[in-house]
C-alpha positions in Angstrom: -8.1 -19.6 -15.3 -4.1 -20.2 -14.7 -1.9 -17.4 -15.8 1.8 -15.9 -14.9 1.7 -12.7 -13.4 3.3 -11.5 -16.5 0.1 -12.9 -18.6 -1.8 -11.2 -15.8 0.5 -8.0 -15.7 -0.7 -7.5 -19.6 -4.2 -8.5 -18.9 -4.5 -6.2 -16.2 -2.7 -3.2 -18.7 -5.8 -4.0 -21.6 -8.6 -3.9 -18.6 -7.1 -0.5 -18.0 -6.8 0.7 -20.8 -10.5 -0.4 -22.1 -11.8 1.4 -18.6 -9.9 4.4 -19.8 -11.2 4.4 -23.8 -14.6 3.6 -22.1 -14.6 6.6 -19.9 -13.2 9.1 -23.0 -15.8 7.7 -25.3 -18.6 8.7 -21.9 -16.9 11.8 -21.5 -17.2 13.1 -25.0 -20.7 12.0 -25.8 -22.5 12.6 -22.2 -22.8 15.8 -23.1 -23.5 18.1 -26.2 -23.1 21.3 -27.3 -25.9 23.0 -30.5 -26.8 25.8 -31.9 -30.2 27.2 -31.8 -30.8 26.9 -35.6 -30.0 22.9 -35.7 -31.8 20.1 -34.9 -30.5 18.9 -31.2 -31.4 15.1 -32.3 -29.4 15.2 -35.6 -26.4 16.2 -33.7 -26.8 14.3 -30.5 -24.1 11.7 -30.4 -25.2 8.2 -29.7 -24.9 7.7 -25.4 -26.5 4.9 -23.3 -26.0 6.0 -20.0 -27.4 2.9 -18.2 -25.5 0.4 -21.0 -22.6 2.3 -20.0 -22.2 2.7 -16.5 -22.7 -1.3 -16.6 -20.0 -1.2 -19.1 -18.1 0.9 -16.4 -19.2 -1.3 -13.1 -17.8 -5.0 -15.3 -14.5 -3.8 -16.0 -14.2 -2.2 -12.4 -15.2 -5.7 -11.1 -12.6 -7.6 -13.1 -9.7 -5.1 -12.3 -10.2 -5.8 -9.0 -10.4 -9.2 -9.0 -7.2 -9.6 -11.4 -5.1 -7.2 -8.8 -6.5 -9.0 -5.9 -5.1 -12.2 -7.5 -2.1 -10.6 -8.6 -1.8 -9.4 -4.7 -2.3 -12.9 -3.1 0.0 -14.4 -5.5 3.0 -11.7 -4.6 2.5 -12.4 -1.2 2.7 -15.6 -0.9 5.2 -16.6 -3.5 8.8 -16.7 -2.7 11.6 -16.0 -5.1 14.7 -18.5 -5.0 17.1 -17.6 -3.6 16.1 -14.8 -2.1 14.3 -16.0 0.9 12.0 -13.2 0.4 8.3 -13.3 -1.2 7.5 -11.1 -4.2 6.2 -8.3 -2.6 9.0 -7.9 -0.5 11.6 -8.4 -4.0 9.4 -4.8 -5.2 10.7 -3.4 -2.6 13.9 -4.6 -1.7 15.0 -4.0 -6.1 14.4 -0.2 -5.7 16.8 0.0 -2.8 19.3 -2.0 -4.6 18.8 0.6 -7.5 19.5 3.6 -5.5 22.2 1.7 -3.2 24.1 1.4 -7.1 23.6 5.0 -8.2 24.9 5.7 -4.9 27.8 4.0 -5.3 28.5 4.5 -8.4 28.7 8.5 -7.9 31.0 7.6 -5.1 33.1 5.1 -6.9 33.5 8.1 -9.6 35.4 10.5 -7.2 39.1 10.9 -7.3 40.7 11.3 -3.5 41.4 14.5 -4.2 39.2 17.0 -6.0 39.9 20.5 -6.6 36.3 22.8 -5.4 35.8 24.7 -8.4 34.8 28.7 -6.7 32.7 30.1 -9.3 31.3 33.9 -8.5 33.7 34.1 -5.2 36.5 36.8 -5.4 38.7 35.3 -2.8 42.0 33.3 -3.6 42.0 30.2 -1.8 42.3 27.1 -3.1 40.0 24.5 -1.7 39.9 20.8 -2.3 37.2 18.1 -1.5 38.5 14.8 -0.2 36.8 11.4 -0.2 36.3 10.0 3.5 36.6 6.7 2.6 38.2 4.0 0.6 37.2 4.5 -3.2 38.8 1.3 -3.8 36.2 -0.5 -0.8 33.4 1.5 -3.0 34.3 0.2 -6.1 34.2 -3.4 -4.7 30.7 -2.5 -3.6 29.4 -1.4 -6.4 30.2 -4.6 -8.1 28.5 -6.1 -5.3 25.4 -4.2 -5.6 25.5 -4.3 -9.6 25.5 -8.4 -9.6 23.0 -8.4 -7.0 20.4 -6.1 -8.8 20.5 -8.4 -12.1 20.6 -11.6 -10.3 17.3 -10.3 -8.0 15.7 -8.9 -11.5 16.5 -12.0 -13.4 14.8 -14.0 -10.7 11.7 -12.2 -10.2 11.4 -12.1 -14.0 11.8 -16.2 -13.9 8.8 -16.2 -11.6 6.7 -13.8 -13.1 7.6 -15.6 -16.5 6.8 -19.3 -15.3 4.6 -19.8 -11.9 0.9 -19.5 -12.7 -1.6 -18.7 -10.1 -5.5 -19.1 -10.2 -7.1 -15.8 -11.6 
């Protein structure tokens, strides 16, 4: 079956989540708790332990294969014009994130800032100064902020239109 990796991105979320219901269903009917005074089989709760671990073994098996798929397909397809695949794009966007909020704390700073001295009992006056060129920061930053949506709306293009064999 052909699918984009977003197609396979949500597939992969519902096989998930099924595992998980599957597993909170086991876990609250595996065991049983009764009194001594009722009947243990009117209040044992309906559990096929063989039906499902096979249950259990299925949707392991298709997770895997969908993530291998989705794997194979992120390291082998490139992102234009990036000259990078889109494994490496996963990596490369959270550096561009933090490179921004970087920058963007530094763009923030005036040249001169007065250092507040809260519970000190002297008198001085103390400033912090900004060792570099706020202005070269600022240019940055605009750098880094166009480069972070252009590589997102990229990746998104080929997660929202090559399909791969699942």
């Amino acid at each position: 079956m052909k699918m984009t990796s977003a197609q396979a991105a949500k597939e992969l979320r519902k096989l998930n989540e099924e595992h998980a219901a599957l597993m909170d269903r086991e876990n609250k009917s595996r065991e049983f708790v009764a009194a001594i005074q009722e009947d243990v089989e009117s209040v044992r709760p309906a559990y096929d332990y063989a039906l499902v671990q096979q249950q259990l073994e299925e949707l392991e098996k298709q997770i895997r294969h969908l993530k291998h798929a989705i794997n194979a397909f992120n390291l082998t397809q490139e992102v234009p014009g990036f000259d990078m695949t889109i494994d490496q794009m996963l990596v490369y966007l959270p550096q561009l994130m933090v490179r921004k909020m970087k920058l963007d704390v530094m763009r923030k700073k005036l040249l001169r800032e007065r250092t507040p001295n809260y519970g000190r009992n002297n008198n001085i006056v103390e400033y912090t100064y900004a060792n570099y060129d706020i202005e070269q920061v600022q240019e940055d930053y605009l750098k880094a902020a166009d480069m972070l949506a252009r590589a997102q709306n990229a990746l998104d293009a080929v997660n929202n239109s090559v399909t791969f064999e699942v």
